[in-house]
C-alpha positions as CSV (number, residue, x, y, z in Angstrom):
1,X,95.1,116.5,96.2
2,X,96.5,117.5,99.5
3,X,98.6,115.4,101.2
4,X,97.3,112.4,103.4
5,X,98.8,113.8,106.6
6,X,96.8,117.4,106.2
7,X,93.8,115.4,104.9
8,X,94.0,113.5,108.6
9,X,94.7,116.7,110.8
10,X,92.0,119.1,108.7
11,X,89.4,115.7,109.6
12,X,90.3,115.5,113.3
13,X,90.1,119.0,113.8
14,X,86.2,118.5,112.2
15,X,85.5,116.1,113.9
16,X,86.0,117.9,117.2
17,X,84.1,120.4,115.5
18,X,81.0,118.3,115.0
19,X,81.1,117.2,118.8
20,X,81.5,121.1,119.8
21,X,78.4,121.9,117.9
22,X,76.4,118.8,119.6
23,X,77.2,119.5,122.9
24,X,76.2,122.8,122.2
25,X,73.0,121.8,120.7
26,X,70.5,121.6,123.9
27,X,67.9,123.9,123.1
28,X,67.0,122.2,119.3
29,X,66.2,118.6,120.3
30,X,66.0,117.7,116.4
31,X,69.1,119.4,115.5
32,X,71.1,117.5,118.3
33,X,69.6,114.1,117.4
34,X,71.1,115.3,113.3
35,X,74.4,116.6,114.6
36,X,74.7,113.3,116.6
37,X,74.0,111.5,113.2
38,X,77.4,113.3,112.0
39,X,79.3,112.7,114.6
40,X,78.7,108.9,114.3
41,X,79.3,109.4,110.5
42,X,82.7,111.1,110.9
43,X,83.5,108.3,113.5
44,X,82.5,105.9,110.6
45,X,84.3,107.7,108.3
46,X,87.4,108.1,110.2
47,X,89.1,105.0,109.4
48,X,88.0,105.5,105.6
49,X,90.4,108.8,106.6
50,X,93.0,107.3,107.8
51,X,93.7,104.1,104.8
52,X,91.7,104.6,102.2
53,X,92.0,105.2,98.7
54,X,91.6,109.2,97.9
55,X,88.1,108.0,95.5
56,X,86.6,106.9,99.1
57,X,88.0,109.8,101.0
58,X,86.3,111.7,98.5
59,X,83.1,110.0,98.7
60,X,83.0,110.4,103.0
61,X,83.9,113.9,102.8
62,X,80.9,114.7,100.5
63,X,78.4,112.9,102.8
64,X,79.4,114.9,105.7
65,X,79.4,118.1,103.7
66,X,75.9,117.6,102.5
67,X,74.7,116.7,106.1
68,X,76.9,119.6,107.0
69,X,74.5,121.3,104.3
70,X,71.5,120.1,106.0
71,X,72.5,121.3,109.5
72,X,72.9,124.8,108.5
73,X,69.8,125.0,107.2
74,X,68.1,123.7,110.3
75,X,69.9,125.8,112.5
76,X,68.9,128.8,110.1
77,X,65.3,127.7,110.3
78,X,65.2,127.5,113.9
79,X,64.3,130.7,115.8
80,X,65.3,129.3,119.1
81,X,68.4,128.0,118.7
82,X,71.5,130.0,120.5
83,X,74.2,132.0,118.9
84,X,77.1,129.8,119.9
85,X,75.0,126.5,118.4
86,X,74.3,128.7,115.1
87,X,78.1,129.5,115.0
88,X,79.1,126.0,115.8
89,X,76.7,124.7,113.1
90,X,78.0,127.3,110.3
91,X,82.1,126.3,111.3
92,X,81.1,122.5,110.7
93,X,79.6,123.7,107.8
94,X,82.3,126.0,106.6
95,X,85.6,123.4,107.1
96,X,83.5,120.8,105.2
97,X,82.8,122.7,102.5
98,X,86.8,123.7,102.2
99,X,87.8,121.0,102.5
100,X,85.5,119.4,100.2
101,X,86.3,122.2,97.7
102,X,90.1,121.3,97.8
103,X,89.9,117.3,97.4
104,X,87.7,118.2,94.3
């Protein structure tokens, strides 16, 4: 498992990730409202982040990543959404999934 200190800095860093890709979300009302949904999850999450045991870490990083899932595939299915909110959406999705895929 990677070390708490990476865990931390790789979380931050999504984090401001997440609130990147809802400021960026004007032009899809419903995908704003969901990415504002997983920026109040990674605020709940954070202290589970920053103390917990690495079963709960676990557990918080797999919520986001399926909402991270579930994001994408809005953004995919929506013809009107802009380039920079699809990119923003697919690099939430993408450090999720990484770093999902390394605390497994």
């Amino acid at each position: 498992m990677l070390q708490a200190s990476e865990i931390q800095r790789r979380f931050t860093n999504i984090r401001r990730t997440i609130e990147d890709a809802e400021r960026a979300s004007d032009s899809s009302p419903p995908l704003r409202e969901y990415l504002h949904k997983m920026a109040d999850e990674a605020a709940s999450a954070d202290a589970i982040i920053r103390g917990s045991e690495p079963s709960r870490i676990v557990e918080c990083i797999d919520k986001l990543e399926d909402m991270g899932d579930e994001a994408k595939r809005m953004s995919r299915s929506d013809d009107h959404i802009s380039t920079q909110l699809e990119t923003a959406v697919s690099k939430v999705h993408a450090e999720l999934s990484q770093l999902k895929h390394q605390l497994h």
